[in-house]
PDB file of N, CA, C and O in Angstrom, chain B, residues numbered from 101:
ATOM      1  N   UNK B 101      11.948   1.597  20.123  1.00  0.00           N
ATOM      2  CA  UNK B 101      13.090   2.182  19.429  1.00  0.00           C
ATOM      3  C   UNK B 101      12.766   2.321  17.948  1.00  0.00           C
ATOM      4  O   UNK B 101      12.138   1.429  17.376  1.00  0.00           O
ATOM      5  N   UNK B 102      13.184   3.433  17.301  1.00  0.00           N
ATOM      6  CA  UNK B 102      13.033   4.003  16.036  1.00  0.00           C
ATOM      7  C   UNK B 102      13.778   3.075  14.744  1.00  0.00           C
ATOM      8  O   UNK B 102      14.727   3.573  14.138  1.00  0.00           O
ATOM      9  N   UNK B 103      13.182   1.479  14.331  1.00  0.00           N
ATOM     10  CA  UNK B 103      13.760   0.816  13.141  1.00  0.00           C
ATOM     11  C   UNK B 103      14.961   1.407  12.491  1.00  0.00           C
ATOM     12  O   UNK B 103      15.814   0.713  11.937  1.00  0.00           O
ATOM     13  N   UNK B 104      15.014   2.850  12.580  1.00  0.00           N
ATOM     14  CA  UNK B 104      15.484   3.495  11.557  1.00  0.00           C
ATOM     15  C   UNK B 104      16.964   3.418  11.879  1.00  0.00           C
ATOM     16  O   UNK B 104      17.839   3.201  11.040  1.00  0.00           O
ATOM     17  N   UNK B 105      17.223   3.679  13.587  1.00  0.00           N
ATOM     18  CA  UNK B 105      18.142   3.580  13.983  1.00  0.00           C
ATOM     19  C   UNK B 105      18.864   2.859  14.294  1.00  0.00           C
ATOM     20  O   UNK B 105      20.072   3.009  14.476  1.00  0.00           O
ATOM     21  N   UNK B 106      18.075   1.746  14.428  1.00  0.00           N
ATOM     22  CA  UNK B 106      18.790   0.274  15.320  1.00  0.00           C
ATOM     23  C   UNK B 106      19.890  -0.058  14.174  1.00  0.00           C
ATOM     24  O   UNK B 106      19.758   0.105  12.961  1.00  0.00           O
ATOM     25  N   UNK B 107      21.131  -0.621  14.955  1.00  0.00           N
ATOM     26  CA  UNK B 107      22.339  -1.051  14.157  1.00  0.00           C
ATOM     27  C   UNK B 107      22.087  -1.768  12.767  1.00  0.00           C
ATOM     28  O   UNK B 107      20.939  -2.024  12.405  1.00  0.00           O
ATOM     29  N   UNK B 108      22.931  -2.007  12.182  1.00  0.00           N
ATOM     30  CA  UNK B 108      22.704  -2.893  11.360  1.00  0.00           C
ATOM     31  C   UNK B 108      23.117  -3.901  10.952  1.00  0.00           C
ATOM     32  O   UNK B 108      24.268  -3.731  10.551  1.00  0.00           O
ATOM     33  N   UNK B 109      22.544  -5.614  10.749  1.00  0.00           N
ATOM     34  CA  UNK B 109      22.740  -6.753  11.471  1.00  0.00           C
ATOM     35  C   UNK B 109      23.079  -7.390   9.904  1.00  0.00           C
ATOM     36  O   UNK B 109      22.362  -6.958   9.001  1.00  0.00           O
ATOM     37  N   UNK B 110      24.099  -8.361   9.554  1.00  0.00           N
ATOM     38  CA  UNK B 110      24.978  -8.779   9.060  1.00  0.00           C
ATOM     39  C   UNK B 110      24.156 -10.298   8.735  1.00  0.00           C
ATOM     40  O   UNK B 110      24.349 -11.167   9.585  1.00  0.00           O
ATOM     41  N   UNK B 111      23.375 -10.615   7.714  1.00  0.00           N
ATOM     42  CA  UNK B 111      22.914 -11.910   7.260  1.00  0.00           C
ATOM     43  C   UNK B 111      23.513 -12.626   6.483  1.00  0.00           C
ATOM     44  O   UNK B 111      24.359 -12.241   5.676  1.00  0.00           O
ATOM     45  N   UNK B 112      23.147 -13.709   6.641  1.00  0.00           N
ATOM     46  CA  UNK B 112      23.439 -14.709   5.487  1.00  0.00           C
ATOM     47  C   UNK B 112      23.646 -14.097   3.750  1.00  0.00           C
ATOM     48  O   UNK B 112      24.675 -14.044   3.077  1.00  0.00           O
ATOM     49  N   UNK B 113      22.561 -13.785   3.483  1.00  0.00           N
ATOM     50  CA  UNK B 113      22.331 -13.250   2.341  1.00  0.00           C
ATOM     51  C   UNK B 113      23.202 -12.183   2.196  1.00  0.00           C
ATOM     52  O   UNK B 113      23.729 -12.102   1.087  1.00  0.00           O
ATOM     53  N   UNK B 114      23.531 -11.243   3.113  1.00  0.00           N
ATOM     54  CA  UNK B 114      24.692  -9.788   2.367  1.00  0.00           C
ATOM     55  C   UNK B 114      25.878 -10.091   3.164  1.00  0.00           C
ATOM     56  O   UNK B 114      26.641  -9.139   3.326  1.00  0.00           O
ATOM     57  N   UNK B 115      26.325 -11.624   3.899  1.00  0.00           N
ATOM     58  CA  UNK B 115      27.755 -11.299   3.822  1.00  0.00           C
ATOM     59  C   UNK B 115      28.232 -11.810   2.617  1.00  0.00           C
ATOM     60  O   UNK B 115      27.909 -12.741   1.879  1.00  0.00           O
ATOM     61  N   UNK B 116      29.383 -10.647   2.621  1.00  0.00           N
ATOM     62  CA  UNK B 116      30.629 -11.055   1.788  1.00  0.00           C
ATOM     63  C   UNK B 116      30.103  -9.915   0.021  1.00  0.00           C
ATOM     64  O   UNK B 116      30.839  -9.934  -0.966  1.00  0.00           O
ATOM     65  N   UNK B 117      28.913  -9.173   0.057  1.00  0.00           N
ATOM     66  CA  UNK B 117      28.867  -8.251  -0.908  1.00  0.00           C
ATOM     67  C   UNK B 117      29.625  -6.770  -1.054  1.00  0.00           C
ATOM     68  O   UNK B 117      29.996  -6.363   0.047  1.00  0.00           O
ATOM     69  N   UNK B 118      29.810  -6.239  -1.706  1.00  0.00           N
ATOM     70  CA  UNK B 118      30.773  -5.426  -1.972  1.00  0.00           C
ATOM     71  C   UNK B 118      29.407  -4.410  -1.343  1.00  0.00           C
ATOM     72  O   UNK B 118      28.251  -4.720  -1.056  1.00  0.00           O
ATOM     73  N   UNK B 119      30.193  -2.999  -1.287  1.00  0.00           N
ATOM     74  CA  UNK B 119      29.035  -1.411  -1.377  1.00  0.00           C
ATOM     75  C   UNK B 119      28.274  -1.314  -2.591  1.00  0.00           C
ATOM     76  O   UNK B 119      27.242  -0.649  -2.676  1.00  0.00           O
ATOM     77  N   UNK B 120      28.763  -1.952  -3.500  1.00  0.00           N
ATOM     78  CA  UNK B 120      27.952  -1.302  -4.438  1.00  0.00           C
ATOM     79  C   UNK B 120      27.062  -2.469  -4.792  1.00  0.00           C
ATOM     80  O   UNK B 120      26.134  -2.059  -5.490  1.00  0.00           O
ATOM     81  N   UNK B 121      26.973  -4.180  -4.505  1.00  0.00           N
ATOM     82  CA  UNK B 121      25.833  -4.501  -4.801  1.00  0.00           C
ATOM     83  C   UNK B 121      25.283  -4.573  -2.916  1.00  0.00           C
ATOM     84  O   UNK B 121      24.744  -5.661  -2.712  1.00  0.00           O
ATOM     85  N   UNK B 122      25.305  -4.126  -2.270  1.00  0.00           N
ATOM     86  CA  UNK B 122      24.244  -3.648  -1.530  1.00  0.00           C
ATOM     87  C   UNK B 122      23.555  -2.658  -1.857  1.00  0.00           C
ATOM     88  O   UNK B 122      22.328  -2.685  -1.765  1.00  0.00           O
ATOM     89  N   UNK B 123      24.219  -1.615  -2.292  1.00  0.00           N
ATOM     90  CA  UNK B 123      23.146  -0.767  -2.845  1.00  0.00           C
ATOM     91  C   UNK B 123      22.600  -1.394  -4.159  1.00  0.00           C
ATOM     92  O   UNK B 123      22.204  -0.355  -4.688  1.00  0.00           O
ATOM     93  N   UNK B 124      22.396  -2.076  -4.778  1.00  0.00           N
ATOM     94  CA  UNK B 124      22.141  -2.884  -5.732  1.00  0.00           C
ATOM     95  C   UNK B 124      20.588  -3.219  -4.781  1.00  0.00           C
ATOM     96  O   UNK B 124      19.493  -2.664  -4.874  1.00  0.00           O
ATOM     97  N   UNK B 125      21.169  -4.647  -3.634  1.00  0.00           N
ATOM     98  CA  UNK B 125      19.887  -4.853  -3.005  1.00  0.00           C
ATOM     99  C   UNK B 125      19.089  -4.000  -2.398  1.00  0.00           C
ATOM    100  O   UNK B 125      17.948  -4.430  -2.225  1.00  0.00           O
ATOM    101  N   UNK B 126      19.302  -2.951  -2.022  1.00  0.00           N
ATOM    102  CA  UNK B 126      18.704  -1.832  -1.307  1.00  0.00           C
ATOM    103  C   UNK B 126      17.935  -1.080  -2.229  1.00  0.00           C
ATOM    104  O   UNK B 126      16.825  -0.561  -2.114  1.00  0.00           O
ATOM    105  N   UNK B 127      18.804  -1.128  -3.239  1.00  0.00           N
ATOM    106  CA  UNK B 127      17.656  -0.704  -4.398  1.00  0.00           C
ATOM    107  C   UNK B 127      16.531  -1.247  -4.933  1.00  0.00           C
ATOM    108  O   UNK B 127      15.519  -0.603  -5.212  1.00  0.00           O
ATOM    109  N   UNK B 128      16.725  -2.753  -5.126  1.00  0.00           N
ATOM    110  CA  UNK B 128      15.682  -3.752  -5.262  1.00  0.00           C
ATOM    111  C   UNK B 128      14.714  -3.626  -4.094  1.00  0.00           C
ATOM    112  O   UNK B 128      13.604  -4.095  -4.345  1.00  0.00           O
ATOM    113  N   UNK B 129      14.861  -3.114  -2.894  1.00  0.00           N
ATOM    114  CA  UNK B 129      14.228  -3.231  -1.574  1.00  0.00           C
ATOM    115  C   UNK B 129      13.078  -2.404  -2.139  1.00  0.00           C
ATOM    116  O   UNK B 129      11.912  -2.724  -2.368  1.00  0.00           O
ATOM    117  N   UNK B 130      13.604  -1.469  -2.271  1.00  0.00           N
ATOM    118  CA  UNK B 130      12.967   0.281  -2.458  1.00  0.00           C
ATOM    119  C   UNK B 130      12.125  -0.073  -3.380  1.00  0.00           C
ATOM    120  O   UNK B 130      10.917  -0.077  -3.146  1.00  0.00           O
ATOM    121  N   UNK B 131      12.804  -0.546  -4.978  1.00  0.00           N
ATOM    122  CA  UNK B 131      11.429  -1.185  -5.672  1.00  0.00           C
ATOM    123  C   UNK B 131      10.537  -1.716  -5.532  1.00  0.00           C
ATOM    124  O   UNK B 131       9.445  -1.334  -5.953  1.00  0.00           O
ATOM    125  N   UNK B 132      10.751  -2.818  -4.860  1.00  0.00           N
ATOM    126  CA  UNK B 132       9.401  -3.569  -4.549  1.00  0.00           C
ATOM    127  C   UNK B 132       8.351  -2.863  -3.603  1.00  0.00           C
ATOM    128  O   UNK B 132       7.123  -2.885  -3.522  1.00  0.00           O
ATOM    129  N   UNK B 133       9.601  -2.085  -2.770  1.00  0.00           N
ATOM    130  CA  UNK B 133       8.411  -1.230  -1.677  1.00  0.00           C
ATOM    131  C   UNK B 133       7.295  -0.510  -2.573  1.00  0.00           C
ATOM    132  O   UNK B 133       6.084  -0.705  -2.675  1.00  0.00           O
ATOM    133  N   UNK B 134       8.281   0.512  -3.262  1.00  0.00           N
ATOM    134  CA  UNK B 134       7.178   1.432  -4.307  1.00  0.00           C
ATOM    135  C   UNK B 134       6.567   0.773  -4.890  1.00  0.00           C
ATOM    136  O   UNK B 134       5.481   1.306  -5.121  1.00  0.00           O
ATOM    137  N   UNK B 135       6.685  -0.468  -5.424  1.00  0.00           N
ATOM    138  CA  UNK B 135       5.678  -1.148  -6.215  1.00  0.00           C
ATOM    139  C   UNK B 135       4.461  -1.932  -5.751  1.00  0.00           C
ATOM    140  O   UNK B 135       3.538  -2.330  -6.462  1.00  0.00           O
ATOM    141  N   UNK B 136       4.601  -2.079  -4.520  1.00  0.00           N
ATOM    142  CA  UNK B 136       3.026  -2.382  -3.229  1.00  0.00           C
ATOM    143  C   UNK B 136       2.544  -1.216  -2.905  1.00  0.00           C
ATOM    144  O   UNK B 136       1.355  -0.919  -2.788  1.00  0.00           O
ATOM    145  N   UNK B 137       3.635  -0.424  -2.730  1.00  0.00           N
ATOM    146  CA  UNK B 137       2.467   1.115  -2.251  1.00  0.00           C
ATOM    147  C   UNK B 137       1.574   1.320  -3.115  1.00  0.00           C
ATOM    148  O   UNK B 137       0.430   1.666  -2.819  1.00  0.00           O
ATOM    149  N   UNK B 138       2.118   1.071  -4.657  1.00  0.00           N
ATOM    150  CA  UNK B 138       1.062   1.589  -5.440  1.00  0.00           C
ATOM    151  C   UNK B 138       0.451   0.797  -5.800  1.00  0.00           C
ATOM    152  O   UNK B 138      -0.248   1.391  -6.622  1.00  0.00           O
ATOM    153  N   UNK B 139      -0.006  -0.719  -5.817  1.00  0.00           N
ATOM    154  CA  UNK B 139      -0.480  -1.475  -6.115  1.00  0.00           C
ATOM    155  C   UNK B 139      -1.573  -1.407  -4.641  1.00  0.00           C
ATOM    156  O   UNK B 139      -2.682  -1.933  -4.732  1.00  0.00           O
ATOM    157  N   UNK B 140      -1.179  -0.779  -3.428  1.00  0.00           N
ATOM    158  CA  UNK B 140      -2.424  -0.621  -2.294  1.00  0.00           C
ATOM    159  C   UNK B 140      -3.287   0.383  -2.323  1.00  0.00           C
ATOM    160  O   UNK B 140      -4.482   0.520  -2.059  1.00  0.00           O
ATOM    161  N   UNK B 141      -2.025   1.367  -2.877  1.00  0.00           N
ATOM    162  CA  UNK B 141      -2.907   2.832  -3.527  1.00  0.00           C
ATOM    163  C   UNK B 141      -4.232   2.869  -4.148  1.00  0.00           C
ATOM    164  O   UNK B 141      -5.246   3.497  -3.841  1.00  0.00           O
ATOM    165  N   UNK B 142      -3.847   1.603  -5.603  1.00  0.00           N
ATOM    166  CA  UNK B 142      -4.644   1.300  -6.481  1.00  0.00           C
ATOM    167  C   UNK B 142      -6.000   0.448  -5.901  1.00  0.00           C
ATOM    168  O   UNK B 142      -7.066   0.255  -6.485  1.00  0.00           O
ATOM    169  N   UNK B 143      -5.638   0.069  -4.731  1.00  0.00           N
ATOM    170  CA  UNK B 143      -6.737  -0.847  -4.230  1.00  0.00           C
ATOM    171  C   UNK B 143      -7.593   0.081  -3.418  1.00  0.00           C
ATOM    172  O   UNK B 143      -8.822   0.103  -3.500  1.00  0.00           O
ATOM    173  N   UNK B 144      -6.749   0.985  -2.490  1.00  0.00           N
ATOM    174  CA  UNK B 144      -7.413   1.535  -1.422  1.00  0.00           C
ATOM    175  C   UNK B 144      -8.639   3.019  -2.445  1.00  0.00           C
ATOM    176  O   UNK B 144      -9.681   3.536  -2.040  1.00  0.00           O
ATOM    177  N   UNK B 145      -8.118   3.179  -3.365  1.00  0.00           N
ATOM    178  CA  UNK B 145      -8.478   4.111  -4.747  1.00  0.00           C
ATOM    179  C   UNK B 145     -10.126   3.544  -5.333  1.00  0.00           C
ATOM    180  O   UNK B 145     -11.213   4.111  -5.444  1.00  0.00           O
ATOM    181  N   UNK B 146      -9.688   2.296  -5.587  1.00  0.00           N
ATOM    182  CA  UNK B 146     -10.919   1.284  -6.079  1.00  0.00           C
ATOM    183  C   UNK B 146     -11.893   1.742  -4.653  1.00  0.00           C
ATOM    184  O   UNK B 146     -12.739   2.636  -4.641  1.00  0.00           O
ATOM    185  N   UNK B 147     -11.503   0.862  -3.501  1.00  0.00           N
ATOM    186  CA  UNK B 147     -12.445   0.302  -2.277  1.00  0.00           C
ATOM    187  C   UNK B 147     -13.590   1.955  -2.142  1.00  0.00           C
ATOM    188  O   UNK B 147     -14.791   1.975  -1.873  1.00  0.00           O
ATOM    189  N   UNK B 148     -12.615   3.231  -2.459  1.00  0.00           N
ATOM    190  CA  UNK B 148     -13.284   4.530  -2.119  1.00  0.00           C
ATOM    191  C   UNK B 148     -14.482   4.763  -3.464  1.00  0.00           C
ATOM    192  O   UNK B 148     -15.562   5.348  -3.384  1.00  0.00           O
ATOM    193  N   UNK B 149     -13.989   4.224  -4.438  1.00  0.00           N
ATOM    194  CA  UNK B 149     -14.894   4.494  -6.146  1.00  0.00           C
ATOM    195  C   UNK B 149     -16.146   3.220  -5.439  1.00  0.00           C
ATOM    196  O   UNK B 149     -17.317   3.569  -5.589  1.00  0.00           O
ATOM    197  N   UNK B 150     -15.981   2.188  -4.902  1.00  0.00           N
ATOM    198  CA  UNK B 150     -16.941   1.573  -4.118  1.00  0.00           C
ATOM    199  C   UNK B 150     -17.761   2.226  -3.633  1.00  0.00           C
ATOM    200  O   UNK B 150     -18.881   2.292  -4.141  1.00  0.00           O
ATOM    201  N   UNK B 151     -17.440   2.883  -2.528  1.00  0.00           N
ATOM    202  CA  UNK B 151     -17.930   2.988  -1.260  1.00  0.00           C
ATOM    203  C   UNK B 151     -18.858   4.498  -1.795  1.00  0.00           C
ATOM    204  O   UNK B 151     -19.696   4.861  -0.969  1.00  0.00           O
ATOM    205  N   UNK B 152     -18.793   5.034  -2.598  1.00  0.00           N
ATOM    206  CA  UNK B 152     -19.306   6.386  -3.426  1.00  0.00           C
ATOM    207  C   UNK B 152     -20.355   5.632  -4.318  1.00  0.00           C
ATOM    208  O   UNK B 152     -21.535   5.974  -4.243  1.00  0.00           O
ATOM    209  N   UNK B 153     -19.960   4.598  -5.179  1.00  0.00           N
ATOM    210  CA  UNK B 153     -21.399   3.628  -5.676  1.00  0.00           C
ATOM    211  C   UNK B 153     -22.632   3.608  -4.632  1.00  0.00           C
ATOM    212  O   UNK B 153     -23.710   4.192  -4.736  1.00  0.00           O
ATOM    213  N   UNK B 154     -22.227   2.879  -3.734  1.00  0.00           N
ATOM    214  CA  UNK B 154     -22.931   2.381  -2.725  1.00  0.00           C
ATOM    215  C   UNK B 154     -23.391   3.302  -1.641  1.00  0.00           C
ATOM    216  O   UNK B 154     -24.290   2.890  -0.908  1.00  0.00           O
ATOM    217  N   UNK B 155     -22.774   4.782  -1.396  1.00  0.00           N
ATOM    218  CA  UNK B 155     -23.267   5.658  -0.823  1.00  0.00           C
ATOM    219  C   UNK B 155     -24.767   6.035  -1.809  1.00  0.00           C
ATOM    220  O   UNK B 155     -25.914   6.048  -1.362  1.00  0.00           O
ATOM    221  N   UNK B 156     -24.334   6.331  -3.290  1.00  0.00           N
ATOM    222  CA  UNK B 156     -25.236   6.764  -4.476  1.00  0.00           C
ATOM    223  C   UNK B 156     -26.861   6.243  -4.079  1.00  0.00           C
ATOM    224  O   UNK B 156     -27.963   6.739  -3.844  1.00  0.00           O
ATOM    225  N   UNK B 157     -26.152   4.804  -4.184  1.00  0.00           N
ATOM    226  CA  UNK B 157     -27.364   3.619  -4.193  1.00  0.00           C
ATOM    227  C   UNK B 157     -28.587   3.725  -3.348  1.00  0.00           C
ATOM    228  O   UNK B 157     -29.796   3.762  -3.574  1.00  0.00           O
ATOM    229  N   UNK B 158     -27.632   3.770  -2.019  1.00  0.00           N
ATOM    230  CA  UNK B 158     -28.650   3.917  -0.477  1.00  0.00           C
ATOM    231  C   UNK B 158     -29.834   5.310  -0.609  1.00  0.00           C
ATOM    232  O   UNK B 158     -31.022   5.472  -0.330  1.00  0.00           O
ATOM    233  N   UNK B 159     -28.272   6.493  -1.442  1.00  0.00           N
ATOM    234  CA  UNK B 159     -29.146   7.347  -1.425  1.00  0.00           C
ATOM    235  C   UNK B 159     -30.789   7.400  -2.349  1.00  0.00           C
ATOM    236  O   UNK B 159     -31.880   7.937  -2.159  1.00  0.00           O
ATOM    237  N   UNK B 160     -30.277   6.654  -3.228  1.00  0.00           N
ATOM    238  CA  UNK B 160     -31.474   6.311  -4.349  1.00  0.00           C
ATOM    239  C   UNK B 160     -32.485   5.412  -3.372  1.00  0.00           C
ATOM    240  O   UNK B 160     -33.587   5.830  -3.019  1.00  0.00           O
ATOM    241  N   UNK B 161     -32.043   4.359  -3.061  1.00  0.00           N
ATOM    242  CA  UNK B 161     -33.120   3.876  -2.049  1.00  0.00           C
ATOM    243  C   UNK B 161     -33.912   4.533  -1.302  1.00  0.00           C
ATOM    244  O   UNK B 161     -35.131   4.471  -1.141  1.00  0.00           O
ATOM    245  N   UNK B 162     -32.751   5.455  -0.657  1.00  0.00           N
ATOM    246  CA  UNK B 162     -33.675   6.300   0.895  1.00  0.00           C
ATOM    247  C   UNK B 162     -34.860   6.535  -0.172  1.00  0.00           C
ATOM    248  O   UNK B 162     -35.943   6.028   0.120  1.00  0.00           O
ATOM    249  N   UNK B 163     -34.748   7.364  -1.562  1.00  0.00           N
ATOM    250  CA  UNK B 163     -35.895   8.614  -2.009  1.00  0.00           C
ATOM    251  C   UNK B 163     -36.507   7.758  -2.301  1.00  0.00           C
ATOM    252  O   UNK B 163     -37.639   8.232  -2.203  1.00  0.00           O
ATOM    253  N   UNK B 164     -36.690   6.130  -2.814  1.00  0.00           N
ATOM    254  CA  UNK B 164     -37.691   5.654  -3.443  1.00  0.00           C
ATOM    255  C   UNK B 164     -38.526   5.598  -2.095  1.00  0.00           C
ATOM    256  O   UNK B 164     -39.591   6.203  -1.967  1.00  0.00           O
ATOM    257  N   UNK B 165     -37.853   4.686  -0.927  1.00  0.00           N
ATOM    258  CA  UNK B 165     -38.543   4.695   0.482  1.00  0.00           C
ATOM    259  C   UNK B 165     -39.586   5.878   0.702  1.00  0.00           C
ATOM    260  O   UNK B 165     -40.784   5.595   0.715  1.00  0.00           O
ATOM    261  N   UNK B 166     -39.230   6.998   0.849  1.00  0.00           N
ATOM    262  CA  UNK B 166     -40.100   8.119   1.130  1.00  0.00           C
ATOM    263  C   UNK B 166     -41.015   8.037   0.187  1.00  0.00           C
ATOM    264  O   UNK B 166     -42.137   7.829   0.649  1.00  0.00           O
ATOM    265  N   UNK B 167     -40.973   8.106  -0.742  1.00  0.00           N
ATOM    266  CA  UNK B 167     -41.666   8.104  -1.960  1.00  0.00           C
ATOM    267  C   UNK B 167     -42.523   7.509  -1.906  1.00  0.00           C
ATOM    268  O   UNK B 167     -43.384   7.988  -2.644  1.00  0.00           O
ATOM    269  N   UNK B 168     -42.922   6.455  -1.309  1.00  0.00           N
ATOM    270  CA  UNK B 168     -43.539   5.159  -0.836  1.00  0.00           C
ATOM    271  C   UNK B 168     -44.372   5.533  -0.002  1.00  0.00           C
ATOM    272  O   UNK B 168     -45.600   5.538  -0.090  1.00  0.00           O
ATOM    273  N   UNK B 169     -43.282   6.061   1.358  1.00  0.00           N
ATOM    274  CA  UNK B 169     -44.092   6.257   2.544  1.00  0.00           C
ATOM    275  C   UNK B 169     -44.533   7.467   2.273  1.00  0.00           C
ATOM    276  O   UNK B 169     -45.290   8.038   3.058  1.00  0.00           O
TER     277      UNK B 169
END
């Protein structure tokens, strides 16, 4: 079943808040979300500026190899 749809379940933490500080917490939700996306962004961004070093490298290796042989 689609998260999106399933009812919505009544905790500790948001009974008894008004509409408007749930959207308060819902907003805080959303922040923090956007603020890991881009903090994975930033990682998954790095791991690729890696992986392009280290493609470089091998390639420099392969030519010294031949070079050799």
């Amino acid at each position: 079943m689609d998260p999106r749809l399933a009812p919505a379940v009544e905790t500790q933490s948001t009974q008894g808040l008004t509409n408007e500080e749930m959207t308060g917490v819902r907003g805080n939700l959303r922040k923090n979300n956007d603020e890991a996306i881009d903090a994975l962004h930033a990682i998954v961004k790095r791991q690729k500026e890696i992986g392009g070093a280290m493609h470089n490298e091998v390639e420099r290796h392969n030519e010294i190899i031949d070079t050799i042989t």
